[in-house]
DRENTORKOL-3810 file (N, C-alpha, C; in nm, 4 decimals):
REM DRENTORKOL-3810
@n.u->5.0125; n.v->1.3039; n.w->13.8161; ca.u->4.9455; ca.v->1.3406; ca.w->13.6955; c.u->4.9342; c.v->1.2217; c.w->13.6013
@n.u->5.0259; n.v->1.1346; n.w->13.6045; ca.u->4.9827; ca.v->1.0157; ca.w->13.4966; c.u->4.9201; c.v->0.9053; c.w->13.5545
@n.u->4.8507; n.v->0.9125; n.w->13.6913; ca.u->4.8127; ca.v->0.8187; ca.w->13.7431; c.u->4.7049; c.v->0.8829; c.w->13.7000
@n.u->4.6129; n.v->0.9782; n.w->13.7320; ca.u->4.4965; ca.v->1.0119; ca.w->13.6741; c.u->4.4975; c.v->1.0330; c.w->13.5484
@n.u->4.5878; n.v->1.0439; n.w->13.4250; ca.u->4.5807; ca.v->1.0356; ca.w->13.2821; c.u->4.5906; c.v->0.8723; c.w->13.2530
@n.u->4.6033; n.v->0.8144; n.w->13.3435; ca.u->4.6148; ca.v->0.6295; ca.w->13.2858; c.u->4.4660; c.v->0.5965; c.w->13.3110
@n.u->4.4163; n.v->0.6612; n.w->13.4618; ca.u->4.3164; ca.v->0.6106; ca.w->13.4922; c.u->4.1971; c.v->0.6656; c.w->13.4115
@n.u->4.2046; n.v->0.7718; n.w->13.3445; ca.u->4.1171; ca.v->0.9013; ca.w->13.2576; c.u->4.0967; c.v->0.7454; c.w->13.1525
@n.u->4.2372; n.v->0.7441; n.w->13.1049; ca.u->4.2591; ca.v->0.6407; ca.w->12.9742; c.u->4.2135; c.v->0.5295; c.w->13.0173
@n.u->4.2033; n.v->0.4478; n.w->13.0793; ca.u->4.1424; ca.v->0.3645; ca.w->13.1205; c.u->3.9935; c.v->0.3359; c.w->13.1648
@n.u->3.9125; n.v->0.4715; n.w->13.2416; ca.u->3.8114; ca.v->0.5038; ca.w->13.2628; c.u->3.6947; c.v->0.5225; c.w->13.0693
@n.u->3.7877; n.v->0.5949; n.w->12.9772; ca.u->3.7508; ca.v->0.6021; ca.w->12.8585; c.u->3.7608; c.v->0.4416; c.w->12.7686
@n.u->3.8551; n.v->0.4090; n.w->12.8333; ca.u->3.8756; ca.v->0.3147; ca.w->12.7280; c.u->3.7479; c.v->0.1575; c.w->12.7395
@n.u->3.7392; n.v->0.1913; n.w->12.8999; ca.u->3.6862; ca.v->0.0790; ca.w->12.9318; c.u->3.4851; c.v->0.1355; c.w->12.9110
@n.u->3.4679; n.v->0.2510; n.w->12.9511; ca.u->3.3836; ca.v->0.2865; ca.w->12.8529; c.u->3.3180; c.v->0.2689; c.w->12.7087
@n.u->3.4394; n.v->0.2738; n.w->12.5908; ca.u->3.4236; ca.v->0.2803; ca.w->12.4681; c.u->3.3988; c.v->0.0970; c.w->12.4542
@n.u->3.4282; n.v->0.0718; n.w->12.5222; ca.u->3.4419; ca.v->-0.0927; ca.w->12.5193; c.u->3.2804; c.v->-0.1517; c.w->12.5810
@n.u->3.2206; n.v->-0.0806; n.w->12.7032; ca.u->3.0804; ca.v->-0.0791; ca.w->12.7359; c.u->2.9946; c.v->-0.0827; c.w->12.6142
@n.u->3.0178; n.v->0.0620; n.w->12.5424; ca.u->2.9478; ca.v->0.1350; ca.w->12.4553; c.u->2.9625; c.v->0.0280; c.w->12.3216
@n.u->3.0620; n.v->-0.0293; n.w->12.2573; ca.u->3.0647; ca.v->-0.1272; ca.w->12.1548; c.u->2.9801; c.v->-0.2824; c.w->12.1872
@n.u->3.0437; n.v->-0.3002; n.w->12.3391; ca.u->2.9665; ca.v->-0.4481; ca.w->12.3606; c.u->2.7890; c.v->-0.3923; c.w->12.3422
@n.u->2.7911; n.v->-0.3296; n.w->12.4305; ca.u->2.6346; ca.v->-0.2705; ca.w->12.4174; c.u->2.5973; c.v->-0.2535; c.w->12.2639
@n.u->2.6303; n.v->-0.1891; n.w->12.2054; ca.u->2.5782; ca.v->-0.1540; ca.w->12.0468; c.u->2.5955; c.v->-0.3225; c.w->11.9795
@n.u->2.6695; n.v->-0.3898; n.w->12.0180; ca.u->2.6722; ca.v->-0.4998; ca.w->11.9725; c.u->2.5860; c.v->-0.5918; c.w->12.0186
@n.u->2.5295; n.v->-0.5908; n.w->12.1609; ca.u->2.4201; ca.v->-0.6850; ca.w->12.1853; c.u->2.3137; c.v->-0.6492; c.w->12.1735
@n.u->2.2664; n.v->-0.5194; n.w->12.1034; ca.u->2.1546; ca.v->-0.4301; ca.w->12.0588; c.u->2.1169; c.v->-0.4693; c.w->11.9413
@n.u->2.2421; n.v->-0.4669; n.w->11.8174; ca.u->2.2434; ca.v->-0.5288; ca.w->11.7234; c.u->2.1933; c.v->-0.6759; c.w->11.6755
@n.u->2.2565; n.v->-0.7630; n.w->11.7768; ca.u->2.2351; ca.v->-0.8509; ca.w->11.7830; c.u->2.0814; c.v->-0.9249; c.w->11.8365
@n.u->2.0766; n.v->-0.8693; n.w->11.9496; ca.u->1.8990; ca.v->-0.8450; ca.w->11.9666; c.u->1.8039; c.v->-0.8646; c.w->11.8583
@n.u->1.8378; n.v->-0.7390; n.w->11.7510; ca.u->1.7672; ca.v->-0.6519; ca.w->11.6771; c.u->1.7535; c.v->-0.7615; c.w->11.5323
@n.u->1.8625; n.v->-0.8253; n.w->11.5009; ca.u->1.8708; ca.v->-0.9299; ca.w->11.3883; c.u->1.7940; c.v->-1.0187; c.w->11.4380
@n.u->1.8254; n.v->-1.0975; n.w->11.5596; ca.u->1.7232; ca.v->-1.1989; ca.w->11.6403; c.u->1.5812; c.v->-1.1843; c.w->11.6166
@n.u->1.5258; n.v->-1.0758; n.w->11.6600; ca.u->1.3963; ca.v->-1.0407; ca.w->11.6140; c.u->1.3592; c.v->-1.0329; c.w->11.4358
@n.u->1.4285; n.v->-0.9903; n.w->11.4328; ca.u->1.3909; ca.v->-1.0009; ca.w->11.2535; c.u->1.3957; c.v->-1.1181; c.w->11.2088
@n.u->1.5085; n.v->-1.1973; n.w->11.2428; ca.u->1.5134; ca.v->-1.3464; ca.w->11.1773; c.u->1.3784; c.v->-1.4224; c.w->11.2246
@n.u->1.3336; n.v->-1.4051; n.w->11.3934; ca.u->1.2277; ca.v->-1.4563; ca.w->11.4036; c.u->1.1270; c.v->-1.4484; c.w->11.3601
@n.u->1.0932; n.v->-1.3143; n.w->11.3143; ca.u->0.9941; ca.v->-1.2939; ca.w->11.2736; c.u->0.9777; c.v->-1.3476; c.w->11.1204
@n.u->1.0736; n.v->-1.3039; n.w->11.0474; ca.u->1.1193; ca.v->-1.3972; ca.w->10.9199; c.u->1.0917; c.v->-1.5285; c.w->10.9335
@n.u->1.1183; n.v->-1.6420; n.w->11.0226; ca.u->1.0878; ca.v->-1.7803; ca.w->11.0520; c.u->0.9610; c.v->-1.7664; c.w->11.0684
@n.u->0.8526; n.v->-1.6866; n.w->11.1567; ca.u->0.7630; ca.v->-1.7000; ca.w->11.2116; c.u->0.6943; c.v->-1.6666; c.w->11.0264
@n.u->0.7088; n.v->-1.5477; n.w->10.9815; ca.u->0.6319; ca.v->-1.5530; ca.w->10.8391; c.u->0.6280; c.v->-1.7257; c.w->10.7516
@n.u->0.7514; n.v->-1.7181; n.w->10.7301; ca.u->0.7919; ca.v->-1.8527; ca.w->10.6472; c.u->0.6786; c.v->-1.9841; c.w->10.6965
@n.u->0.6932; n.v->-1.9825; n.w->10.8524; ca.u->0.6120; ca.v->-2.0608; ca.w->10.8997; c.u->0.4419; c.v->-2.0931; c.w->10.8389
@n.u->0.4389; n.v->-1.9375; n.w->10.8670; ca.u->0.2628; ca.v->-1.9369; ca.w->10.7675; c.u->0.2397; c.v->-1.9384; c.w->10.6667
@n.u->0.3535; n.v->-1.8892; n.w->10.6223; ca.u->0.3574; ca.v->-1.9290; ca.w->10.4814; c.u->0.3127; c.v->-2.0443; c.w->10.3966
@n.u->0.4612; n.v->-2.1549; n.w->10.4139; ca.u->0.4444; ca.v->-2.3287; ca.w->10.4497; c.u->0.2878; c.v->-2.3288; c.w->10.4988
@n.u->0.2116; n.v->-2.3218; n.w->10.5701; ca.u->0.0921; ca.v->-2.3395; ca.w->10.6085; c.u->0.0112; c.v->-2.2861; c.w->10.5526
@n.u->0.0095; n.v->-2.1920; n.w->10.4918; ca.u->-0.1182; ca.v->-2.1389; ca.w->10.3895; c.u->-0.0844; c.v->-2.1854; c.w->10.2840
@n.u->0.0460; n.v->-2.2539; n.w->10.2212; ca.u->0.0923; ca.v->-2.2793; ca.w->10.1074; c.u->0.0234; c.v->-2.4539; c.w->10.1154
@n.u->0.0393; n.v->-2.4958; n.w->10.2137; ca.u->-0.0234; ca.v->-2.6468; ca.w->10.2312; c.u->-0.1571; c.v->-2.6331; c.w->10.2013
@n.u->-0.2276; n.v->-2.5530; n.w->10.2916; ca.u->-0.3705; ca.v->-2.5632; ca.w->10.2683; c.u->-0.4381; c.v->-2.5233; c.w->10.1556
@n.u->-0.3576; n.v->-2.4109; n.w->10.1029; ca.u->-0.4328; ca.v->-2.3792; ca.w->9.9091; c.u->-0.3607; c.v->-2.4886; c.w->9.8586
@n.u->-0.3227; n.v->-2.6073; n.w->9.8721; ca.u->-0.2650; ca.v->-2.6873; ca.w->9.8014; c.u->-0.3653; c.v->-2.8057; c.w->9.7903
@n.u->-0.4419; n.v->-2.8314; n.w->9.9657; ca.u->-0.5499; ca.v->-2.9152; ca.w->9.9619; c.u->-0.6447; c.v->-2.8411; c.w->9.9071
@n.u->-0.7265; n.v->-2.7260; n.w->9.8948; ca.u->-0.8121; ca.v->-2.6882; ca.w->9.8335; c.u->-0.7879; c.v->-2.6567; c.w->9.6934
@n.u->-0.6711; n.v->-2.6892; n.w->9.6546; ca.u->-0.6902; ca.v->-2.6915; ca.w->9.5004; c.u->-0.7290; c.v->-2.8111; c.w->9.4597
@n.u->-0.6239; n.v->-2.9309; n.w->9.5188; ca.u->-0.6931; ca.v->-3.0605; ca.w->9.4941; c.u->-0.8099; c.v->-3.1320; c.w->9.4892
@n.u->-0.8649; n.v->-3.0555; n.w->9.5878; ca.u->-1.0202; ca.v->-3.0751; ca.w->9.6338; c.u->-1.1025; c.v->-3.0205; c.w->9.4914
@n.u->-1.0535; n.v->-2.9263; n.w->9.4716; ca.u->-1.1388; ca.v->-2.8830; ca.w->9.3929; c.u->-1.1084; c.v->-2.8922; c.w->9.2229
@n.u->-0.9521; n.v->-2.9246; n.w->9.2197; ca.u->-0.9483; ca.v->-3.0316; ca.w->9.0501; c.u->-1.0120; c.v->-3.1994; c.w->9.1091
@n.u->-1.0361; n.v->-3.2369; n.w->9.1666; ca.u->-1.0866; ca.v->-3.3885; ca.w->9.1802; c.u->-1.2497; c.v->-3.3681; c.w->9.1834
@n.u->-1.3021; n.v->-3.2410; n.w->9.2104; ca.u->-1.4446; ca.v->-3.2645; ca.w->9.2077; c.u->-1.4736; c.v->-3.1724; c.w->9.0469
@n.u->-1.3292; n.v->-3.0970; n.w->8.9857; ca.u->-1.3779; ca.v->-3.0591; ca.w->8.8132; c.u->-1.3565; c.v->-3.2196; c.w->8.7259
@n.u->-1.2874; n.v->-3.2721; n.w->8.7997; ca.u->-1.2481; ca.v->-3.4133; ca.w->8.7480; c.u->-1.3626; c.v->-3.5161; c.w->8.7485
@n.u->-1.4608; n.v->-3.4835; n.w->8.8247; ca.u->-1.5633; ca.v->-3.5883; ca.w->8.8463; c.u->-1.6446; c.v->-3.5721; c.w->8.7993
@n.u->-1.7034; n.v->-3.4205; n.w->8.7647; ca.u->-1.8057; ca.v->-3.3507; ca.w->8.6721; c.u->-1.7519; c.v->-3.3862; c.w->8.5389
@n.u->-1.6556; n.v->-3.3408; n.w->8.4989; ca.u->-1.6145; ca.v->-3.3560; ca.w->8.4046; c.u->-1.6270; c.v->-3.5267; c.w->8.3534
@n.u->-1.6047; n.v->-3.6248; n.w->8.4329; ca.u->-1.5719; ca.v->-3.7519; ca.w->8.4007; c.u->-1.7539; c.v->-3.7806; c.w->8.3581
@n.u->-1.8705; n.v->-3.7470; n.w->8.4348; ca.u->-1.9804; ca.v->-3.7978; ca.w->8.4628; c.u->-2.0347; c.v->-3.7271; c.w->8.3157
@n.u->-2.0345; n.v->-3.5916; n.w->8.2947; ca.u->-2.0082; ca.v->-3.5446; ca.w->8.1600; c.u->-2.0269; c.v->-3.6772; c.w->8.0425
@n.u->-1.8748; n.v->-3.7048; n.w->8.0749; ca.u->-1.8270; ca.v->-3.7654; ca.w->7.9419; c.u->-1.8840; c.v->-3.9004; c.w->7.9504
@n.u->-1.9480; n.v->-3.9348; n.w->8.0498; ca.u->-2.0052; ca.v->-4.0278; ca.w->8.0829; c.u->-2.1547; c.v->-4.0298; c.w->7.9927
@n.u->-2.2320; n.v->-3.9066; n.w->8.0434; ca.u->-2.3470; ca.v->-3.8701; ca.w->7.9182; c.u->-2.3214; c.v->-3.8999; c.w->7.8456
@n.u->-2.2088; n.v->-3.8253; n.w->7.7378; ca.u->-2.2130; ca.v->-3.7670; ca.w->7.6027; c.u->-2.2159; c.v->-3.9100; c.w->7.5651
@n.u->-2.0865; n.v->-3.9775; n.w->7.6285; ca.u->-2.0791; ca.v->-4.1186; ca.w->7.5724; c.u->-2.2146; c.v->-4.1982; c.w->7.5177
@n.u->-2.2861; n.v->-4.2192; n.w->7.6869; ca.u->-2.4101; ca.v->-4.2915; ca.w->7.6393; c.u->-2.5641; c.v->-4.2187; c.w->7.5748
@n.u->-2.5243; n.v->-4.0378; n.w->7.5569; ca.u->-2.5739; ca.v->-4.0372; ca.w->7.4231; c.u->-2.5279; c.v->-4.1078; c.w->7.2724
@n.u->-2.4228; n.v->-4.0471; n.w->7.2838; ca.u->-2.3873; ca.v->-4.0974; ca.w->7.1247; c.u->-2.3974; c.v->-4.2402; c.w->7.0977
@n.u->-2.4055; n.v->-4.3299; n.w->7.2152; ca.u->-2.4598; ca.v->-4.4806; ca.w->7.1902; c.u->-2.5768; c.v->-4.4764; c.w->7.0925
@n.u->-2.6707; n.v->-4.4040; n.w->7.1705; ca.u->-2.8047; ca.v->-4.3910; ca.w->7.1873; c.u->-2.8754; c.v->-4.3498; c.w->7.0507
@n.u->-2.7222; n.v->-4.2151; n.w->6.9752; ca.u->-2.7957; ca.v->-4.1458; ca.w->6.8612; c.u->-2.6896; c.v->-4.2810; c.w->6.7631
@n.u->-2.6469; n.v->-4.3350; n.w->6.7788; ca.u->-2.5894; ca.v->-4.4225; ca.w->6.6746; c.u->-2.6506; c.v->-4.5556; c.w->6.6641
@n.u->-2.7424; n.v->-4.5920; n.w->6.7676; ca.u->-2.8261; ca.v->-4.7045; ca.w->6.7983; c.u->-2.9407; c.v->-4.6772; c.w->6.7061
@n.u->-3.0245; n.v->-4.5265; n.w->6.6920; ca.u->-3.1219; ca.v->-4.4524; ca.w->6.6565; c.u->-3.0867; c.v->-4.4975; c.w->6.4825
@n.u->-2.9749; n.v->-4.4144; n.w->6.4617; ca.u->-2.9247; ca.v->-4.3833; ca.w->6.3055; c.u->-2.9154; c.v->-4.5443; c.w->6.2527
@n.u->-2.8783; n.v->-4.6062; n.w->6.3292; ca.u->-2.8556; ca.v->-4.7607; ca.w->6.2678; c.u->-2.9893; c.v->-4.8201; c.w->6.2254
@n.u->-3.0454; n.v->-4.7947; n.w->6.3525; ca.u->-3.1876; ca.v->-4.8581; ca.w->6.3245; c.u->-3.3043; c.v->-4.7464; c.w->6.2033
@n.u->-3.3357; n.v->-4.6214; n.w->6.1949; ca.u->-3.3483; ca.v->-4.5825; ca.w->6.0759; c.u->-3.2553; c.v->-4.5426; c.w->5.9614
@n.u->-3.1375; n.v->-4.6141; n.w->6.0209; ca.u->-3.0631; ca.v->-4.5854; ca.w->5.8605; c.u->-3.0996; c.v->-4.7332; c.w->5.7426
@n.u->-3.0908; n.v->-4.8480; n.w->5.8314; ca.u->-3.1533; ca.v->-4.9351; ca.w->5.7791; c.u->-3.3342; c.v->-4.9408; c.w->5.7393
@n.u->-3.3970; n.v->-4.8671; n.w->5.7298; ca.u->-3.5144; ca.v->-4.8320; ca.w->5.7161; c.u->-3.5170; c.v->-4.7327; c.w->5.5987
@n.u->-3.4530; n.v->-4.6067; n.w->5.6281; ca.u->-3.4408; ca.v->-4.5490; ca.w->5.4968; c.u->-3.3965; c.v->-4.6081; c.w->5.3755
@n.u->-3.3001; n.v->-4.7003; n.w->5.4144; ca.u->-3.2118; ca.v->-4.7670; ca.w->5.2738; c.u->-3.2858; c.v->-4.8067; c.w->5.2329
@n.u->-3.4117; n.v->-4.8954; n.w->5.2600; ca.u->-3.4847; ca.v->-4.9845; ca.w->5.2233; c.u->-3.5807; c.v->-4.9199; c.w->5.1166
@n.u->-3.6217; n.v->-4.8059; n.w->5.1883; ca.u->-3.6892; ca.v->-4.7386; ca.w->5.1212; c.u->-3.6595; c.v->-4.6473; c.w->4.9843
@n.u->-3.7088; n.v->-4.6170; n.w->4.8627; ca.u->-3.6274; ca.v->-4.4801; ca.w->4.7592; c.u->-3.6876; c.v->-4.3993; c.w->4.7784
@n.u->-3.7507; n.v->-4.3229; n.w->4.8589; ca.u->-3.8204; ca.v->-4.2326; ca.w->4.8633; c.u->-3.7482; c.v->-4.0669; c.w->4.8346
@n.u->-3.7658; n.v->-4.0217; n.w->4.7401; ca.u->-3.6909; ca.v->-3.9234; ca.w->4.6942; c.u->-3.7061; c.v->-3.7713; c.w->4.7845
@n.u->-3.8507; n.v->-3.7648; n.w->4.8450; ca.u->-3.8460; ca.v->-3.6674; ca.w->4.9200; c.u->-3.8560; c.v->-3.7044; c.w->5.0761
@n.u->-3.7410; n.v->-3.7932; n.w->5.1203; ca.u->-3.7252; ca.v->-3.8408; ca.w->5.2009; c.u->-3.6542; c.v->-3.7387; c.w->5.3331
@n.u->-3.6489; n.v->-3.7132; n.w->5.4536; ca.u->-3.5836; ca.v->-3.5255; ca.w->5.5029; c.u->-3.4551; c.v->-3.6215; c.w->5.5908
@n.u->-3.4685; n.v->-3.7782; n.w->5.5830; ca.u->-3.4041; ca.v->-3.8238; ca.w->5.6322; c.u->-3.2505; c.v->-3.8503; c.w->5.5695
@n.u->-3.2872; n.v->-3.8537; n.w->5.5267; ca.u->-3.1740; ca.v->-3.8977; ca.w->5.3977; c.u->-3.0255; c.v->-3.8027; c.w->5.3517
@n.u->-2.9247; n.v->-3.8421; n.w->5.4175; ca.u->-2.8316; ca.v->-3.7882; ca.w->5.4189; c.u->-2.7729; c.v->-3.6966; c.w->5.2968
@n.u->-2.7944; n.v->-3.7631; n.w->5.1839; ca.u->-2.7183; ca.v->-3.7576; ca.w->5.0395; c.u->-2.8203; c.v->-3.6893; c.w->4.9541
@n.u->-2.9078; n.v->-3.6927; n.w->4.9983; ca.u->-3.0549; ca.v->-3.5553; ca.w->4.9317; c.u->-2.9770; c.v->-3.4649; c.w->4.9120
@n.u->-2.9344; n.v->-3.3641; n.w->4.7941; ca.u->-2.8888; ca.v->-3.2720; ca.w->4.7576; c.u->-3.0381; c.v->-3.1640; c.w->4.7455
@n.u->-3.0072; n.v->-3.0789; n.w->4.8311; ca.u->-3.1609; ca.v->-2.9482; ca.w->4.7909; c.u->-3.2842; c.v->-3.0160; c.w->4.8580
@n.u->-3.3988; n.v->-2.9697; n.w->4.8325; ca.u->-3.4885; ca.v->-2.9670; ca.w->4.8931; c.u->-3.5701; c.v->-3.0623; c.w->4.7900
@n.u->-3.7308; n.v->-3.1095; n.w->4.8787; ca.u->-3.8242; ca.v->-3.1685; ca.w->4.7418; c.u->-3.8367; c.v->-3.1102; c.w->4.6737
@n.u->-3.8911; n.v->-3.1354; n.w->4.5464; ca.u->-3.9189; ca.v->-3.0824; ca.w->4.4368; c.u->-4.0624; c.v->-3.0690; c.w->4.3936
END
């Protein structure tokens, strides 16, 4: 009788010991996959995170160039209207003409 109650105990025990390693390499499996898949996200991540990084650049270096060519105009307008004003501001001075429309310091209209 205690040879088959050792072996019962033994038959169970070595069982419960199946049943843990097993639940444990199930487990373990089961994290494996998740972590990979976790790496595998991260992965694309990093990679979509690179590439909206070149298309942002791309696209502040070409608001940067509009913008620069811009200021490039305005600039060589305002040459242009200060070249203008110089040359009839010296013309008006010359002149007193009281109902002059040029004339900065005209308070009101002709009279």
């Amino acid at each position: 009788m205690s040879v088959v109650l050792t072996c019962t105990v033994l038959a169970a025990a070595a069982l419960a010991a199946a049943v843990a390693a097993s639940l444990a390499v199930h487990r373990y499996r089961r994290l494996h996959r998740v972590l990979a898949r976790e790496r595998a996200a991260a992965r694309l991540m990093d990679g979509r995170l690179h590439c909206d990084m070149q298309a942002l650049h791309a696209r502040l270096k070409a608001a940067m160039a509009r913008q620069e060519a811009e200021r490039a105009v305005l600039l060589e307008a305002g040459r242009a209207v200060d070249e203008a004003l110089a040359v009839h501001g010296a013309r008006l001075s010359d002149s007193n003409d009281l109902n002059n429309p040029y004339d900065p310091f005209q308070e009101g209209g002709p009279v």
